[in-house]
C-alpha positions, -999 to 999 in steps of 0.1 A, spaced: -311 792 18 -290 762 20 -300 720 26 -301 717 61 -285 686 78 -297 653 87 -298 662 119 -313 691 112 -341 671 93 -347 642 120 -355 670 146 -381 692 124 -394 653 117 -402 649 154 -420 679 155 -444 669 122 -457 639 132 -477 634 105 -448 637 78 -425 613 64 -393 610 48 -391 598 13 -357 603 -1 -346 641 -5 -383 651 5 -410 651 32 -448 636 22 -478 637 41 -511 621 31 -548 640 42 -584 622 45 -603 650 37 -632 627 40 -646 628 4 -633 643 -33 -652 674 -28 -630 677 6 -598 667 -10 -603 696 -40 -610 719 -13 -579 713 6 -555 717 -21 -575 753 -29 -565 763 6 -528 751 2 -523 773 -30 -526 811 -21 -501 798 12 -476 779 -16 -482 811 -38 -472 835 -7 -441 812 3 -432 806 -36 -433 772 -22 -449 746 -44 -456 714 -31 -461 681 -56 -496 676 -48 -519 641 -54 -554 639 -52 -565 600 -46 -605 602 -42 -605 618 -6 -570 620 0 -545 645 -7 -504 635 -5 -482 664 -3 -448 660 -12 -424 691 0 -388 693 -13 -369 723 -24 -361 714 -60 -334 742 -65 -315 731 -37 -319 693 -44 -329 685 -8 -346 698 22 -344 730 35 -365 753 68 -385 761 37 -400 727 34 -409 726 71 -420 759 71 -446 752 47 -456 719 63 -460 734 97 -489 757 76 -504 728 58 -502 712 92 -524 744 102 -548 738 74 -551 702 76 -565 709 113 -595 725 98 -611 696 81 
């Protein structure tokens, strides 16, 4: 699985609204309302990382959570990144 293009990246941007560009990545920050909702977040965002091999940089900041999605062996974005975002996307919607 290769970078995909800029192109590529603006479209799957429209369709995460809540995620951001930062250089060769994609970040999104959570209110998970308190700490205890921020630790529990992150526990439902490792078994998916774990089933997509997919590890996010994660940051807990009292009741928020910043995710930071880049696919580090291919020193850019690929679906990979999205893919996982659209699930975080998916568990974010629970809290």
């Amino acid at each position: 699985m290769g970078r995909i293009s800029e192109a590529e990246i603006a479209t799957a941007l429209d369709d995460r609204a809540d995620w951001q560009r930062n250089g060769d990545a994609i970040v999104r920050t959570v209110d998970c309302g308190d700490f205890v909702g921020a630790v529990e977040f992150v526990n439902r965002i490792v078994p998916v990382a774990e089933a997509a091999n997919h590890h996010p940089d994660l940051a807990i900041s009292w009741k928020n959570v910043t995710v930071k999605l880049s696919t580090h062996s291919e020193g850019g974005l690929t679906e990979k990144d999205f893919a996982l975002a659209r699930e975080i996307d998916s568990l974010a919607a629970i809290d």
